[in-house]
C-alpha positions as CSV (number, residue, x, y, z in Angstrom):
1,X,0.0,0.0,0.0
2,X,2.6,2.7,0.3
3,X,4.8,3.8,-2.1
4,X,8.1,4.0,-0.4
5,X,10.1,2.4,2.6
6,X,10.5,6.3,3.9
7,X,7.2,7.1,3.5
8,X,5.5,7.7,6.9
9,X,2.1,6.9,8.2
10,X,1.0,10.2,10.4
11,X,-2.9,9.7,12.2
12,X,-4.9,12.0,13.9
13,X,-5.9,11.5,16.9
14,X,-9.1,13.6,17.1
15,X,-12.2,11.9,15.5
16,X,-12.8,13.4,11.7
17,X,-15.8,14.0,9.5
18,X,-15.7,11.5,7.0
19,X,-17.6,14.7,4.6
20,X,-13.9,16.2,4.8
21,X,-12.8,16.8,1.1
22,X,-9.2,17.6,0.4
23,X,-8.6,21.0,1.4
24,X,-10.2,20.0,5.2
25,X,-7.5,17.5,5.2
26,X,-5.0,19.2,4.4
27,X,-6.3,22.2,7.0
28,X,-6.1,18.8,9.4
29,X,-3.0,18.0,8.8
30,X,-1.0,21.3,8.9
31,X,-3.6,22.7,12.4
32,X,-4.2,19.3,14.2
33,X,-1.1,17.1,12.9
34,X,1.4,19.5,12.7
35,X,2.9,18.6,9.7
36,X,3.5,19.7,6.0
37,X,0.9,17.7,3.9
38,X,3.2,18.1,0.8
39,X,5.9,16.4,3.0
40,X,4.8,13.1,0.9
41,X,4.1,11.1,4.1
42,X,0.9,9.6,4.8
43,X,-2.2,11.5,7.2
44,X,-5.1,8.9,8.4
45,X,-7.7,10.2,9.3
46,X,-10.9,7.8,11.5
47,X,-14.0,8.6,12.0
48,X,-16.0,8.9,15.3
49,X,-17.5,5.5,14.9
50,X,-14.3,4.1,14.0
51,X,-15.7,2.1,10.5
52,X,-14.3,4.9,8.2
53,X,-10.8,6.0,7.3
54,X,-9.7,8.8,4.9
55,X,-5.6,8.6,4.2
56,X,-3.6,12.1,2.6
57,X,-0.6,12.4,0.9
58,X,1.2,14.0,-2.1
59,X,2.6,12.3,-4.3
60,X,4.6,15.2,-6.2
61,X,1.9,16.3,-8.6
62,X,-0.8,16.5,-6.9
63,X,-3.2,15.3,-3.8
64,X,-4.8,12.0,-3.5
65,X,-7.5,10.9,-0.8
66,X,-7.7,6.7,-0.1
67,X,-11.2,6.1,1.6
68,X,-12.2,2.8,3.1
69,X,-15.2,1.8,5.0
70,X,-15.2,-1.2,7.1
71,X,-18.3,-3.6,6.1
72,X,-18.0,-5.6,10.0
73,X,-16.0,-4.6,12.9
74,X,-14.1,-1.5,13.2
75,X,-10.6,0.1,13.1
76,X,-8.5,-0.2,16.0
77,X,-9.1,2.8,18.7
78,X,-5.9,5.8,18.7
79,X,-5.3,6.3,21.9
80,X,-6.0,10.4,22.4
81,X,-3.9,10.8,25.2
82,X,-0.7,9.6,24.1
83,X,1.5,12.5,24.3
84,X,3.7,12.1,21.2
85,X,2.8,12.1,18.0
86,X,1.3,8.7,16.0
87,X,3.4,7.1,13.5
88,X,2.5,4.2,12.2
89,X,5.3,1.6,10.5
90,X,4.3,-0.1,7.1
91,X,3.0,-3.3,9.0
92,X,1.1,-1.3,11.6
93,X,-0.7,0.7,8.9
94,X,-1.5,-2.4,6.6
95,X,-2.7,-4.4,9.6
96,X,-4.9,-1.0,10.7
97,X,-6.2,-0.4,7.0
98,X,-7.5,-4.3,6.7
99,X,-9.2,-3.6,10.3
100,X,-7.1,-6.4,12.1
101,X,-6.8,-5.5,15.6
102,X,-3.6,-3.4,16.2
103,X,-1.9,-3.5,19.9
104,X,0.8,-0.7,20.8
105,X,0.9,1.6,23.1
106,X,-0.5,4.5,21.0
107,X,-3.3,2.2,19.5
108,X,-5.7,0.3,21.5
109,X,-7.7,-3.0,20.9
110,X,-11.5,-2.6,19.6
């Protein structure tokens, strides 16, 4: 799923409206993140209900928004109080994005 070994998977830990087009991403990213959206990393965005997930990034030309909705179950819960920010590795992200439960400190269980 992503492009590079250097690419980084950023989330947000704040619940997002899944109506969020790209430029309320990429206001996301920059205010609630902290971080450049054309940095050609990764943003994940969850929903409140945790069954819909909206991912940012740049891939040099341009933006392009990945949007999956969980038919059963939901995405793992980001924990909100974890103090740093939430990076997710390649494995943590593909795991996350098929809706497989994800245990870390910054993630927690369904």
């Amino acid at each position: 799923m992503l492009p590079s070994r250097r690419m980084r998977v950023f989330a947000c830990k704040k619940p997002t409206d899944m109506r969020a087009s790209f430029d309320s991403l990429y206001k996301q990213t920059k205010d609630v993140i902290g971080a450049d959206p054309m940095s050609g990393h990764m943003f994940l965005f969850v929903n409140k209900n945790r069954t819909r997930v909206k991912v940012l990034y740049y891939d040099g030309t341009g933006f392009v928004i990945i949007a999956k909705r969980l038919d059963k179950g939901r995405f793992s819960k980001l924990n909100p109080y974890y103090k740093r920010d939430i990076i997710l590795t390649q494995a943590e992200f593909s795991l996350f994005f098929e809706g497989a439960t994800v245990n870390k400190r910054f993630i927690e269980s369904p």
